[in-house]
C-alpha positions in Angstrom: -19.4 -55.1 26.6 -20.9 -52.2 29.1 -17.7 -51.3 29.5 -16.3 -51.2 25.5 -19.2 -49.3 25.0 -18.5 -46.5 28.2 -15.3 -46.5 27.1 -16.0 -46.4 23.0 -19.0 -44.2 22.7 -19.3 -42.7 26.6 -20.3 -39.4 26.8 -17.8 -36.9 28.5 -18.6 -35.1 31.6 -15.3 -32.7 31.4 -13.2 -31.7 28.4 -10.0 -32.8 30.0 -11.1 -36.2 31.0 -8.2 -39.5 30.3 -10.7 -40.9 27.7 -10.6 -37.7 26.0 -6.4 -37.4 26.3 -6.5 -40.5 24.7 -8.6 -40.3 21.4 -7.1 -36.7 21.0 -3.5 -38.0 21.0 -4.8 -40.8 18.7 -6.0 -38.6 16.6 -2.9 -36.0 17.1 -0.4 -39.2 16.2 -2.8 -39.9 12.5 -1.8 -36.7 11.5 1.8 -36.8 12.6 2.0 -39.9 10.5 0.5 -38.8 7.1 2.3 -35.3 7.5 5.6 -37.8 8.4 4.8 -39.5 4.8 4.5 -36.2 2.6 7.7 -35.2 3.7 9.0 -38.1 2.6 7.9 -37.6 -0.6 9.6 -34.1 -0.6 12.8 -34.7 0.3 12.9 -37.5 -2.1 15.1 -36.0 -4.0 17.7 -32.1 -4.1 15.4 -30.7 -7.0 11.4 -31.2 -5.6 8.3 -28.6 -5.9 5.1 -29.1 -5.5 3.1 -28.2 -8.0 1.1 -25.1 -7.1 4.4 -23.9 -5.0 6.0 -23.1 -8.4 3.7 -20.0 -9.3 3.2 -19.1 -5.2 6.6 -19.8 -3.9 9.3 -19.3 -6.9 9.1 -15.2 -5.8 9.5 -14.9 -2.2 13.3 -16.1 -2.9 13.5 -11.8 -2.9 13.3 -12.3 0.8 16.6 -14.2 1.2 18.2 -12.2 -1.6 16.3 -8.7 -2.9 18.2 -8.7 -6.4 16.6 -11.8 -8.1 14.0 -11.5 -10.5 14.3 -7.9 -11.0 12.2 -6.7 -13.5 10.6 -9.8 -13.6 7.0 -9.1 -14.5 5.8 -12.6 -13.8 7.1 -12.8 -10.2 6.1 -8.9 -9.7 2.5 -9.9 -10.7 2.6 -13.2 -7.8 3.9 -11.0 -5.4 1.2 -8.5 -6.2 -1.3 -11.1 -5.7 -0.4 -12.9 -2.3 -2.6 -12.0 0.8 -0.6 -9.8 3.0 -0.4 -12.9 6.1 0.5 -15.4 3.3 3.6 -12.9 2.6 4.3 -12.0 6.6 4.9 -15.5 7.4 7.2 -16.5 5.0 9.1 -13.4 5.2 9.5 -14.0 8.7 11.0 -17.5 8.2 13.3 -16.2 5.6 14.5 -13.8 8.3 15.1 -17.0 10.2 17.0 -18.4 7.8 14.2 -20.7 6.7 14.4 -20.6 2.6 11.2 -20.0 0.8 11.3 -23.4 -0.7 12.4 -25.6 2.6 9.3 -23.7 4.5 7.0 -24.9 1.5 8.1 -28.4 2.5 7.7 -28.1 6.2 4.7 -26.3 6.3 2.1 -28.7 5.2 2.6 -30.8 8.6 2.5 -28.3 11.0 -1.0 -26.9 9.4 -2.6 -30.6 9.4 -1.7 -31.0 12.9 -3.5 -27.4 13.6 -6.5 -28.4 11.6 -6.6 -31.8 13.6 -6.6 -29.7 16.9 -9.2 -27.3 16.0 -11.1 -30.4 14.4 -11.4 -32.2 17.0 -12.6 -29.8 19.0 -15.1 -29.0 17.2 -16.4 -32.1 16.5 -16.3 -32.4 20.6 -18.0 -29.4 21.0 -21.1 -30.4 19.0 -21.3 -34.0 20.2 -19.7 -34.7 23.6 -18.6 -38.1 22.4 -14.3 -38.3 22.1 -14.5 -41.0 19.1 -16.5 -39.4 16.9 -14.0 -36.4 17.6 -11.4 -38.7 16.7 -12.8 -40.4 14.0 -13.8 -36.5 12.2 -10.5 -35.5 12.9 -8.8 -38.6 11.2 -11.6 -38.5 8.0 -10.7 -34.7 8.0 -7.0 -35.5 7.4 -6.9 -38.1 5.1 -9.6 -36.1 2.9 -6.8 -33.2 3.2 -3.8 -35.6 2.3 -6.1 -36.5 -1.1 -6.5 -33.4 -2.5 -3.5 -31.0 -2.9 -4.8 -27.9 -0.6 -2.5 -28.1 2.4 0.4 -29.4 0.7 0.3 -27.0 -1.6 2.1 -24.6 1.1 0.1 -21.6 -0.8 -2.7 -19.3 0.4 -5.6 -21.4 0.8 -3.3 -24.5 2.2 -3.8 -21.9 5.3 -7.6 -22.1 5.3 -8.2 -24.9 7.1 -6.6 -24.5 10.4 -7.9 -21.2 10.4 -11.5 -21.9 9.2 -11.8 -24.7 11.2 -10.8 -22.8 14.2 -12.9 -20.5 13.1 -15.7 -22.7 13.2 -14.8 -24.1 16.6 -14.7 -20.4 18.5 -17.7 -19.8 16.8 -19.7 -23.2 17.9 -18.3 -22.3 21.6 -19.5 -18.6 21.1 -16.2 -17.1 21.7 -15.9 -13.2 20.4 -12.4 -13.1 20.7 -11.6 -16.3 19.1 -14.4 -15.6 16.3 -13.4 -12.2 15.6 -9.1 -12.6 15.7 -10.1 -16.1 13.4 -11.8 -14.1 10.8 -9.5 -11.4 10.6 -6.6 -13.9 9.7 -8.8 -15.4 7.7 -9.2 -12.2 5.8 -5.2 -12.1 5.8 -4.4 -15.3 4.5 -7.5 -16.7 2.1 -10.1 -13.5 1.7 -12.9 -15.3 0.1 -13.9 -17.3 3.2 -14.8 -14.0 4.9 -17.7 -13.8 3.2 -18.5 -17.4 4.5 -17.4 -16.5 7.6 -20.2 -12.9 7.4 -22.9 -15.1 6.2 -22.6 -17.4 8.9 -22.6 -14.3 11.3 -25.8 -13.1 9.8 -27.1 -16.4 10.1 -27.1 -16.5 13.8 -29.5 -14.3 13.8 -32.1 -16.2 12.0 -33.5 -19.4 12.9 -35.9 -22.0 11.1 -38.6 -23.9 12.9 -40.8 -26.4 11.2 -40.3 -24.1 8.2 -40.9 -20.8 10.5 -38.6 -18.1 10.1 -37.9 -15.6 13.2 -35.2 -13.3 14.0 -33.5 -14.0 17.3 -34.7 -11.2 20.5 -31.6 -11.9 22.2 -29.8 -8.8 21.8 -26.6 -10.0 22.6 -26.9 -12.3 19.1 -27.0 -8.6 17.6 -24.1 -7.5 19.6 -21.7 -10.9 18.6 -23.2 -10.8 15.0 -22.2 -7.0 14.5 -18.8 -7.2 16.3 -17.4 -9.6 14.2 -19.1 -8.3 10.9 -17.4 -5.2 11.6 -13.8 -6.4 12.2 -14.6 -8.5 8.5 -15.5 -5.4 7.0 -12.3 -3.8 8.3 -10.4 -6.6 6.8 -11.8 -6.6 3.7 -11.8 -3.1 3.4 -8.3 -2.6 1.6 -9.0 -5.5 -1.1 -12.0 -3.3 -2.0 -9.8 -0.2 -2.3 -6.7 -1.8 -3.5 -5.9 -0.9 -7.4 -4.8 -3.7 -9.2 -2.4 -2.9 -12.1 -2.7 -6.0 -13.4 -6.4 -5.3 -13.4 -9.5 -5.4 -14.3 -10.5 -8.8 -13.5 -11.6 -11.2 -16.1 -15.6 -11.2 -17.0 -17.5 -13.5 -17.6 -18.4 -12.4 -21.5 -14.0 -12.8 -22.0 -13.9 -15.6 -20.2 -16.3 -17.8 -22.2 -14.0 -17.0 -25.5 -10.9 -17.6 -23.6 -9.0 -21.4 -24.6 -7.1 -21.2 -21.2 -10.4 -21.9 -19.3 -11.9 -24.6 -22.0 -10.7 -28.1 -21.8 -6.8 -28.3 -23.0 -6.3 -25.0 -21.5 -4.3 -24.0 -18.2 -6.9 -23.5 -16.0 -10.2 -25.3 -17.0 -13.4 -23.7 -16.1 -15.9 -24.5 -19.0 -17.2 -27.6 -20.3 -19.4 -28.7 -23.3 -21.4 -30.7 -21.0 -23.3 -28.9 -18.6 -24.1 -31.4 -16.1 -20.3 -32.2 -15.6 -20.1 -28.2 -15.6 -22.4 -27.6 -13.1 -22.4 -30.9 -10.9 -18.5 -32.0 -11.1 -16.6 -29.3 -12.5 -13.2 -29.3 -10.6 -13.6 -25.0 -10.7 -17.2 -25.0 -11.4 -19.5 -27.4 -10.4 -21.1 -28.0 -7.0 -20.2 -31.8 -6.2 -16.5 -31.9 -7.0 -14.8 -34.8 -5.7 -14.4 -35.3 -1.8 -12.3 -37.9 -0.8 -12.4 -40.5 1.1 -15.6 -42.0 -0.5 -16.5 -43.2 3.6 -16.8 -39.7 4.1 -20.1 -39.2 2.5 -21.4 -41.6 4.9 -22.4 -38.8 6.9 -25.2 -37.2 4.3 -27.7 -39.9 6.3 -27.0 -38.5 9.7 -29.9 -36.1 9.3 -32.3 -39.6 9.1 -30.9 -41.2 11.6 -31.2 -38.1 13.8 -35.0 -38.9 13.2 -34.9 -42.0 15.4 -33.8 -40.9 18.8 -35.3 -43.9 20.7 -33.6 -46.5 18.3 -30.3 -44.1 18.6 -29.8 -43.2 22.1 -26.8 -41.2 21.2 -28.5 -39.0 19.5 -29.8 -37.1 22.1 -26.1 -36.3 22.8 -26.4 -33.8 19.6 -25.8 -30.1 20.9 -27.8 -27.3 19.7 -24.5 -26.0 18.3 -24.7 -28.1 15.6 -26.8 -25.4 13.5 -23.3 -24.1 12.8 -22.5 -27.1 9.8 -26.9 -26.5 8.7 -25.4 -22.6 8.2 -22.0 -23.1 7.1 -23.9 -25.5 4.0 -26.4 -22.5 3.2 -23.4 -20.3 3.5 -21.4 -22.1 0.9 -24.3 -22.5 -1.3 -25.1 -18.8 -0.9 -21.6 -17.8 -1.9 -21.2 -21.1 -4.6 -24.1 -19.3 -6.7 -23.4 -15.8 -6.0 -19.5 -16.3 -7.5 -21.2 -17.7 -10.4 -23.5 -14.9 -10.7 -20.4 -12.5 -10.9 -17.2 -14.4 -12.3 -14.7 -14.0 -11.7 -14.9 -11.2 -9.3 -14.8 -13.8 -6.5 -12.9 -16.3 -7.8 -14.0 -19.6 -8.2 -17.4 -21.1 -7.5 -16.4 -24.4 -6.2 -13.6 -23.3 -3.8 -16.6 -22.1 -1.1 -18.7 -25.8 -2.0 -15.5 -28.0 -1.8 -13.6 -26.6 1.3 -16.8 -26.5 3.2 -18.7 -29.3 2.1 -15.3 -31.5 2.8 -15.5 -30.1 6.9 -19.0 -30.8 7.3 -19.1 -34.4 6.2 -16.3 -35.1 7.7 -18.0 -33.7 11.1 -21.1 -35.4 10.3 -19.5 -38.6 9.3 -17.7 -38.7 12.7 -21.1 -38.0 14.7 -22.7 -40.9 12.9 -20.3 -42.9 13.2 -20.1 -42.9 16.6 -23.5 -43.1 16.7 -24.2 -46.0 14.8 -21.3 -47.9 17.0 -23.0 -46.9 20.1 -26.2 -48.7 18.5 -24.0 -51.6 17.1 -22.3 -52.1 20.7 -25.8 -51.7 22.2 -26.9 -54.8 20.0 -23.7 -57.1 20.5 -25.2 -58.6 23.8 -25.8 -61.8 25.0 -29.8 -61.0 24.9 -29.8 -59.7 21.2 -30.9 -61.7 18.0 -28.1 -63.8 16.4 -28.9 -61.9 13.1 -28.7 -58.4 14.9 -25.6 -59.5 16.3 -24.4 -60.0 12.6 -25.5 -57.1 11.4 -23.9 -54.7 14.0 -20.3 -56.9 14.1 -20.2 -56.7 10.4 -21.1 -53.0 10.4 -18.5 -52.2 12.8 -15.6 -54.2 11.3 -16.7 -52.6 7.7 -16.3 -48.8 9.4 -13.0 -49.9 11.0 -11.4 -50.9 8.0 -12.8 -48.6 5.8 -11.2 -45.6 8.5 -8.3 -47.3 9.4 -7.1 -48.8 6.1 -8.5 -47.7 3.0 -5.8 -44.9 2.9 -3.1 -47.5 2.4 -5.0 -49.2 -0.1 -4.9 -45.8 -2.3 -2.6 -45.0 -4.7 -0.1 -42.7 -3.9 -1.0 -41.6 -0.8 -0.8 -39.1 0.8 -1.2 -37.1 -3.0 1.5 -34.7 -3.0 1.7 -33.6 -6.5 5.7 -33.2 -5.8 7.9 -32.3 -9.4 11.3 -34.1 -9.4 12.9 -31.8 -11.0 14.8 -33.7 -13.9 17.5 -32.0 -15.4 19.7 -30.8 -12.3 22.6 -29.5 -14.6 20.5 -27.2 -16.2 19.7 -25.5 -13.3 23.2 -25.6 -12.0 24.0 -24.1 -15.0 21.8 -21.2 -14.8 22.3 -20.4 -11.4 26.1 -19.7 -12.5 24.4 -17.3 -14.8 23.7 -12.9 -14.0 21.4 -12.9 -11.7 19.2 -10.4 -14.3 19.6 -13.3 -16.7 16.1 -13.9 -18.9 15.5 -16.6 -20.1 12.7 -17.4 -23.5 11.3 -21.3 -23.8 8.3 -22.8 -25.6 9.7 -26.1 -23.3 7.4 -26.9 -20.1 10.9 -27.6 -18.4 10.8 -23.2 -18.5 8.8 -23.8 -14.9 11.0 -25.3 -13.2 13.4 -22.5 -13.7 12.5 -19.6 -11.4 12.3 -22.6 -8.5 15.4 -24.3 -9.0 18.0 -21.8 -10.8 16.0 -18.4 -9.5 16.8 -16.7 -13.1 13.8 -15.2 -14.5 11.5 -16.5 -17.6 9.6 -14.6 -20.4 6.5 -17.5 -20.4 5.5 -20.4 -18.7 2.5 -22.6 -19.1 2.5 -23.0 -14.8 2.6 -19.2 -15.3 -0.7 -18.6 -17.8 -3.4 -17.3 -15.5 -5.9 -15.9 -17.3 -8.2 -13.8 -14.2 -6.8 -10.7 -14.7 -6.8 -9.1 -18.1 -3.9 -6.4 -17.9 -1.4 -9.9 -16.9 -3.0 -12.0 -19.1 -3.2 -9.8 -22.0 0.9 -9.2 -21.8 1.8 -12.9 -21.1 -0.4 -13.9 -24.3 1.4 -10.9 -26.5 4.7 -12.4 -24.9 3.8 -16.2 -25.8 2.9 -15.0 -29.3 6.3 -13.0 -29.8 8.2 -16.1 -28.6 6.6 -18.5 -30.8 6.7 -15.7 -33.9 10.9 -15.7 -33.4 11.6 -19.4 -32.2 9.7 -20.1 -35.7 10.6 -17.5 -38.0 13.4 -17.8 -40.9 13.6 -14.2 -40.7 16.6 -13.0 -38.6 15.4 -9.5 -37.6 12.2 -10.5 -36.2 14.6 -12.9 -33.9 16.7 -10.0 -33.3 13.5 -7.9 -32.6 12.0 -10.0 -29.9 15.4 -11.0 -27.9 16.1 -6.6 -28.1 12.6 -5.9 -27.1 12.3 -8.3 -23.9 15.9 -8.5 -23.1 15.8 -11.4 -23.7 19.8 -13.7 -22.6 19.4 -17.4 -23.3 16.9 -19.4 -25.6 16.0 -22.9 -24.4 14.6 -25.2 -26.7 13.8 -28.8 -27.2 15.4 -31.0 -29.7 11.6 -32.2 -31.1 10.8 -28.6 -31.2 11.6 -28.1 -34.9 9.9 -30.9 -35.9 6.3 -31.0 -37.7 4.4 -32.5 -34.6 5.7 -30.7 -31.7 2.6 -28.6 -31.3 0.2 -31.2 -31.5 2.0 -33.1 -28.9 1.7 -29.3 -26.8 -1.6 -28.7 -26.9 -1.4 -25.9 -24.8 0.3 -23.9 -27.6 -2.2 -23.8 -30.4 -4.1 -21.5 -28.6 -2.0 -18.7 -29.4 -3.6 -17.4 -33.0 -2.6 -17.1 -35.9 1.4 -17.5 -34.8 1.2 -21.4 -33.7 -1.0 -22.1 -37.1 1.7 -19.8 -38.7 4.9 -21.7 -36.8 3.0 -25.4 -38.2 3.0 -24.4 -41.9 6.0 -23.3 -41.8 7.4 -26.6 -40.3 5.4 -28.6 -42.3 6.7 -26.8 -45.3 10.1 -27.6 -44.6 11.2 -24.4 -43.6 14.3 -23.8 -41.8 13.5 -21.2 -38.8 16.3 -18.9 -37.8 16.8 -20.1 -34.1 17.0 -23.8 -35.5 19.9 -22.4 -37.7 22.0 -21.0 -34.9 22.1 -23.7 -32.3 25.1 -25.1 -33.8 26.8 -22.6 -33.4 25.5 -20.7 -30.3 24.6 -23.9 -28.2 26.0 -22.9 -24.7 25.1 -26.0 -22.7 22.9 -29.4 -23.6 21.7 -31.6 -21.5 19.1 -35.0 -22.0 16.8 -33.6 -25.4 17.1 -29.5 -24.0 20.3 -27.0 -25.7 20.8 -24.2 -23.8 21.5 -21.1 -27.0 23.3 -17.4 -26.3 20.8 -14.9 -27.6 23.4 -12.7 -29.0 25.6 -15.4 -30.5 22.1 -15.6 -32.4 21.7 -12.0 -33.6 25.4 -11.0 -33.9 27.0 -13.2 -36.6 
């Protein structure tokens, strides 16, 4: 038992010792396998997307061939958005020969297994103990493998590695590392910088039975500004960037906008405060961070209290104030972004990607901790009920760590699209290249993924945070549904001249009475989709509906494919 607990809960005298080897190729071979299982999930099948890779992906198909999308004011207003390393690095693959679309797919893997590296290290640097490294590292990844973030192959899937390692440098007290981390931080997912400054400032402060003092070691100062001034000088071109698509949405619009109330494309707003401000997915501070073990570690403060019942406790290096900063941090920046919305985005993005590394840090420690305890107990000279106690305790962690994933649906969460109609998008990728195509249908987002023709509107596409895009996709959504519903044939003939507008697709339920209640989404668009009801509901014929008869270029499952001209011509 001595010896299972040495070898379990032991702690290290040298970084590269076999013990250590061992739990960090354990933890090293987790990741491999849950990465190993997304990708089997996304290349299930020719025509797979992940969700969020449809609005950040679709685009960077200009790299393999500069003619698609031109014009295209949807994929011009992505492009126009995505931080400059998020850009670099898949242009680089596509100069490889890497596809936009394939890299998505590959990605996610190679950033979990970064993020496991840089976890476990850190974990290691704050508590010398290689299975609490191990067991952070493995709670980090599954947490990552439930939420959509890394998979998603866009911007902020690129946070973690590099906040993480960010973290790690920063525990160790590494300049270099500290300051290169925080610049590509500032490249790839900007808001974290000002995570990453607060923690910088933090350093310098340091609270003592409720003291406050400023530190007198001048060479705190000297790290503290360094790296403060290399995130100024990444941050510096956001601030002096002008957006055309500009300004960004305030807080008096967005309160009046139906795209951020319930049944809207991006939910922010709720009726009921306390899910608004407690569990909001985009606004609240306690959105959901999985898996539920992980949470486990919120008690490691009280059982840091009881250093003579927990030996291993004394293990805990001073370093640790990094995960007390990095909470005020996101706090600090979760209630500043709500003081100024949307000007920094969204509130909970600094709670939940923080919040998720810390407990599952903290959950490690303890962990470890409470095994060392447990193993401590399980001797022959302990009570038969303490023996209990800690064998039951340690069998409940083990398959609660080890297991639970299995046990949960869908696992890893991928949020892959099958893509369901693969000769439609045959058929439009025989089409010009400057072909545009107009749709009501939620099968339109698919299209700039799989047949890499260009769209009018999109729900995927209905981003409401700045005003000059928004305001022209709404006009645009209202135009579409004015013409697909409209008896008259030179308002048709008006929109198709106006956008340019090549092929119409529609569904065969679209022309019937309760096709907007079953789209939700739509009614938001005033007075048109009100307009485009009564006039189904009194029977009226619209134009479009009139011409697919005739003008029906290809049909496939309940979607025709109709020639705008055909339309406007006879």
């Amino acid at each position: 038992m001595n010896y299972l607990r040495k070898f379990l809960t032991g702690p290290i005298s040298h970084r590269f010792s076999p013990v250590v080897i061992f739990w960090f190729s354990l933890s090293l071979t987790f990741a491999a396998i849950y990465g190993i299982m997304a990708l089997q999930k996304a290349f299930n099948g020719e025509y797979i997307v992940q969700d969020d890779a449809r609005q950040h992906v679709f685009w960077m198909q200009r790299f393999v061939n500069p003619d698609l999308f031109p014009g295209d004011y949807i994929a011009d207003y992505f492009q126009s958005v995505a931080p400059a390393g998020y850009t670099a690095v898949y242009r680089g693959m596509a100069l490889l020969g890497i596809e936009p679309l394939l890299f998505s797919k590959l990605l996610p893997i190679a950033l979990a297994l970064i993020t496991t590296i840089y976890g476990f290290g850190l974990t290691l640097q704050l508590f010398p103990v290689p299975l609490a490294a191990f067991i952070s590292s493995l709670l980090l990844n599954q947490s990552l493998w439930m939420k959509f973030d890394v998979v998603s192959a866009t911007p902020r899937a690129f946070l973690y590695p590099l906040f993480v390692g960010f973290l790690y440098y920063l525990s160790r007290n590494q300049l270099v590392g500290s300051c290169v981390a925080i610049a590509l931080l500032g490249l790839f997912y900007p808001q974290y910088v000002f995570i990453g400054s607060a923690l910088f400032l933090f350093r310098l402060i340091s609270w003592q039975s409720w003291r406050i003092s400023l530190s007198r070691n001048w060479r705190d100062y000297l790290f503290s500004g360094i790296c403060l001034a290399v995130a100024f000088a990444v941050m510096l071109p956001y601030a002096l960037k002008t957006n055309e698509y500009g300004p960004v949405l305030t807080a008096a619009d967005a309160v009046t906008s139906p795209e951020l109330w319930p049944g809207g494309r991006n939910p922010f707003y709720h009726e009921n405060p306390f899910y608004f401000w407690l569990i909001g997915e985009r606004s609240g501070i306690l959105p959901p961070v999985l898996p539920p073990l992980i949470w486990v570690g919120i008690v490691l403060p009280w059982v840091c209290r009881y250093p003579s019942r927990f030996p291993l406790v004394s293990q805990l290096s001073p370093a640790g104030q990094v995960l007390k900063n990095l909470i005020l941090a996101a706090l600090l920046m979760f209630f500043t972004a709500h003081s100024v919305l949307f000007k920094l985005h969204l509130p909970s993005r600094y709670i939940d990607h923080s919040f998720r590394i810390v407990l599952a840090v903290a959950t490690g420690i303890l962990m470890a901790i409470l095994m060392d305890w447990a193993l401590k107990v399980l001797t022959p000279f302990s009570g038969h009920r303490q023996q209990l106690m800690a064998a039951g305790m340690m069998l409940f962690f083990t398959v609660a760590l080890i297991f639970y994933p299995n046990y949960t649906p869908s696992f890893p969460r991928t949020n892959y699209r099958p893509g369901p109609f693969p000769d439609l998008y045959q058929f439009f990728q025989q089409q010009p290249q400057d072909s545009l195509i107009a749709s009501l249908s939620g099968e339109a987002n698919n299209l700039p993924t799989f047949s890499h023709r260009s769209i009018l509107v999109g729900r995927e596409y209905a981003i409401p945070y700045h005003q000059g895009y928004y305001r022209e996709f709404s006009q645009r959504m209202r135009d579409v549904i004015r013409a697909q519903y409209s008896g008259d044939k030179t308002v048709v003939q008006g929109v198709i001249e106006q956008y340019g507008i090549d092929f119409w697709l529609i569904e065969q339920s679209a022309f019937e009475p309760g096709y907007f209640a079953r789209n939700r989404w739509l009614q938001q668009y005033q007075p048109q989709a009100d307009e485009a009801i009564a006039s189904l509901e009194a029977g009226t014929v619209p134009f479009v509906a009139e011409a697919i008869a005739r003008c029906t270029v290809f049909n496939t499952g309940d979607l025709w494919v109709v020639q705008s001209q055909c339309m406007i011509n006879d």
